[in-house]
SERO-50982 format. One record per residue (C-alpha): residue in one letter; x, y, z. Coordinates in steps of 0.02 Angstrom, whole numbers, padded with zeros to 5 digits, always signed. Each point is the difference from the previous one (the first is absolute). Example, Ala and Ser with C-alpha at 12.3 -4.5 7.8 and 13.67 -1.06 7.14 Angstrom:
# residues 2
A+00615-00225+00390;S+00069+00172-00033;
END
This chain:
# residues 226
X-01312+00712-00195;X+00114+00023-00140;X+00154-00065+00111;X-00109-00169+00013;X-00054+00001-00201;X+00189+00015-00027;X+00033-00144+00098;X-00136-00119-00072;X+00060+00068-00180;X+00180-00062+00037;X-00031-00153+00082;X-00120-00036-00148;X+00125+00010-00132;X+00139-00090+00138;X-00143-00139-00001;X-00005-00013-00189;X+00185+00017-00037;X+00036-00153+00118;X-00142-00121-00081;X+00089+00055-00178;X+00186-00004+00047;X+00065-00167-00013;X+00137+00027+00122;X-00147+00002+00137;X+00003-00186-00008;X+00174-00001+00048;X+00059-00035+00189;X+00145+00070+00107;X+00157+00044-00066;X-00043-00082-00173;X-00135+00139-00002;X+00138+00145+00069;X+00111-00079-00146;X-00085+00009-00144;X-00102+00172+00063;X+00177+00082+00000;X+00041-00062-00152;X-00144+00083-00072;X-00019+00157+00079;X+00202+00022+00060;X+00024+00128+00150;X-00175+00057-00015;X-00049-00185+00048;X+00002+00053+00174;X-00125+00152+00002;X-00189-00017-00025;X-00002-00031-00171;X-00171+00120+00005;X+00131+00153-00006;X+00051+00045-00182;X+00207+00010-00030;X+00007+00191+00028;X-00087-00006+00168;X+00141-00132+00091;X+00136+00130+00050;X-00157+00095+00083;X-00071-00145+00086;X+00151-00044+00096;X+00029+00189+00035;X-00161+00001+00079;X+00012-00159+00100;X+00176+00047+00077;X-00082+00142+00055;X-00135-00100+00081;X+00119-00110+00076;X+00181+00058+00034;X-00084+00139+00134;X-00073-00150+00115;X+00198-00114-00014;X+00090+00135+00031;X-00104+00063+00158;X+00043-00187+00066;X+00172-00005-00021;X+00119+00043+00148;X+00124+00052-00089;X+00130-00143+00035;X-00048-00116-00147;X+00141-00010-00109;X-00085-00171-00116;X-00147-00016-00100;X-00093-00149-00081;X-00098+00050-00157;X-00108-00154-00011;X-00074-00044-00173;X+00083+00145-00065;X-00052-00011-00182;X+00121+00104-00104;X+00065+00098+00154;X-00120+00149-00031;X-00004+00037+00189;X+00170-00071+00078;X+00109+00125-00016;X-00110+00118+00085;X+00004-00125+00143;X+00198+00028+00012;X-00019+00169-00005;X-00121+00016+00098;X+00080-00112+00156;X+00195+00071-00053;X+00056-00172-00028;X-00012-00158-00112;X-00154-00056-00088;X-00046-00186-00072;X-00114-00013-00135;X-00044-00188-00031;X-00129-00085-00118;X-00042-00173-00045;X-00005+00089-00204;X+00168-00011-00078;X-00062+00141-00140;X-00038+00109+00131;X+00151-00012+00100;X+00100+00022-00170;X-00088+00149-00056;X+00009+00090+00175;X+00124+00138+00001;X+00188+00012+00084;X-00010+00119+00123;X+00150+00017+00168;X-00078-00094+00158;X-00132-00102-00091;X+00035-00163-00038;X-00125-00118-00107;X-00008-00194+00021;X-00125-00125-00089;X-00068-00103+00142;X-00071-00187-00005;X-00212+00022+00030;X-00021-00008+00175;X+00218-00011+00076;X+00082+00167+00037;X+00216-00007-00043;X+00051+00081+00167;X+00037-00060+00178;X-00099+00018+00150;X-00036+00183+00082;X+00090+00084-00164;X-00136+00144-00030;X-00060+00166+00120;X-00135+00013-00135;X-00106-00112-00107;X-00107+00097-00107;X-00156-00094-00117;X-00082+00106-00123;X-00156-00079-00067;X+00100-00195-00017;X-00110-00115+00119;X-00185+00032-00098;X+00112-00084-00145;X+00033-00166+00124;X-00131-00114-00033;X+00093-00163+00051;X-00024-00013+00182;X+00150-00121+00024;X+00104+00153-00104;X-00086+00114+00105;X+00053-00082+00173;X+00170-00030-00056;X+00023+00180-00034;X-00077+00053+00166;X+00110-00076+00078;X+00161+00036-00094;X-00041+00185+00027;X-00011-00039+00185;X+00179-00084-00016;X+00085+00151-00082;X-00082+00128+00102;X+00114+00037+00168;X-00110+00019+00144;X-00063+00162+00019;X+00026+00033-00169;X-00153+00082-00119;X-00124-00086-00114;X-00082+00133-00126;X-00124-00093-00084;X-00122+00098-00136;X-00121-00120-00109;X-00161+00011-00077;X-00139-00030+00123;X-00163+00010-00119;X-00132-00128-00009;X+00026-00063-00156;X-00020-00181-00097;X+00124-00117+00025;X+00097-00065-00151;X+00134-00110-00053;X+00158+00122+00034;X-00093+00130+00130;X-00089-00024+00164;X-00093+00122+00109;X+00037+00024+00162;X-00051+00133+00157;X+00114+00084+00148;X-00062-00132+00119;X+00063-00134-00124;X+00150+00067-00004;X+00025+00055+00189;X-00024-00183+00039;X+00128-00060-00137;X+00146+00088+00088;X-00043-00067+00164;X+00197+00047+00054;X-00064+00173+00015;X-00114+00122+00029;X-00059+00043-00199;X-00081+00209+00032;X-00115+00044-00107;X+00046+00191-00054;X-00071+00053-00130;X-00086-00032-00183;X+00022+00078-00195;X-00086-00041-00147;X+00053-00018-00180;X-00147-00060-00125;X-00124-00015+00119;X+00097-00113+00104;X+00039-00018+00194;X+00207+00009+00036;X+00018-00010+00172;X+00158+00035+00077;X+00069-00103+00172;X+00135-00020+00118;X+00082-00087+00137;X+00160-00053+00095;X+00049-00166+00029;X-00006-00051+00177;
END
């Protein structure tokens, strides 16, 4: 009971926040522009968390996550994709965590700048929808909550099937996004598992598991290319 009056509570305010915030009128990457420009790195958390709560929140969420990539790895990945990076709060974890090379890119030039030099990671602003690297480069491409922010669907195929292009075959997809029924708006779209199995029809998307952050559904998916 009190899980579910949380949730109403928060998508409430979420509710009146958008109607009031005059960046909700904003589409694509003129909305990821100017909302980064407002809020900086903290543009890419739910804005619902206050300042002192961020470090926490992605503690938490590589805890929900890293357990399920690293129990599909095999051990002979050696190069990472960290697709729609952000500021690069998760991609050096990804190098670590495969003992080679990571690549953070982002279609945000003010994230890319403010994400941190680190050895192995390397950070690249990408063109909405094109991917800078030849065919087969990756063993991993790893998504972290990117595609519910893709409400073009000619962006959206294009980037389907650039991730298929980089991807070698038998390489791993690890895609995590939020999977809540929500409203659609301008710069966010809902979408389920099955929408999402069917998008990456060059492999076999597994459902493995879910968290929740703010009353919301993360669920958490993978697959090798075939």
């Amino acid at each position: 009971m009190k899980d579910r009056l949380y949730s109403w509570v928060v998508n409430l305010y979420r509710k009146v926040r958008r109607r009031l915030d005059p960046l909700s009128r904003l589409e694509g990457m003129a909305y990821w522009n100017k909302r980064v420009e407002r809020y900086g790195n903290r543009a890419v958390f739910d804005l619902t968390h206050p300042e002192d709560e961020l470090e926490q929140v992605t503690s938490r969420q590589k805890e929900a996550v890293f357990p399920y990539l690293k129990a599909h790895l095999r051990g002979d990945e050696r190069t990472v994709l960290d697709f729609g990076c952000g500021s690069g709060r998760l991609t050096a974890d990804l190098a670590s965590i495969i003992g080679g090379e990571a690549y953070g890119v982002d279609p945000v030039g003010a994230l890319i700048e403010a994400a941190p030099a680190c050895d192995g990671v390397h950070f690249q602003v990408m063109p909405e929808g094109e991917l800078p690297f030849a065919d087969s480069f990756f063993d991993v491409v790893f998504i972290f909550v990117v595609f519910c922010n893709i409400t073009d669907d000619a962006v959206l195929a294009r980037t389907v099937g650039e991730l298929r292009r980089v991807l070698r075959p038998g390489g791993l997809l690890f895609f995590v996004d939020n999977t809540t029924d929500f409203p659609d708006a301008n710069y966010v779209r809902s979408r389920n598992v099955e929408e999402y199995q069917q998008m990456f029809d060059f492999l076999t998307l597994e459902h493995l598991g879910d968290f929740y952050d703010l009353g919301d559904r993360y669920s958490i998916m993978a697959g090798r290319k075939t």
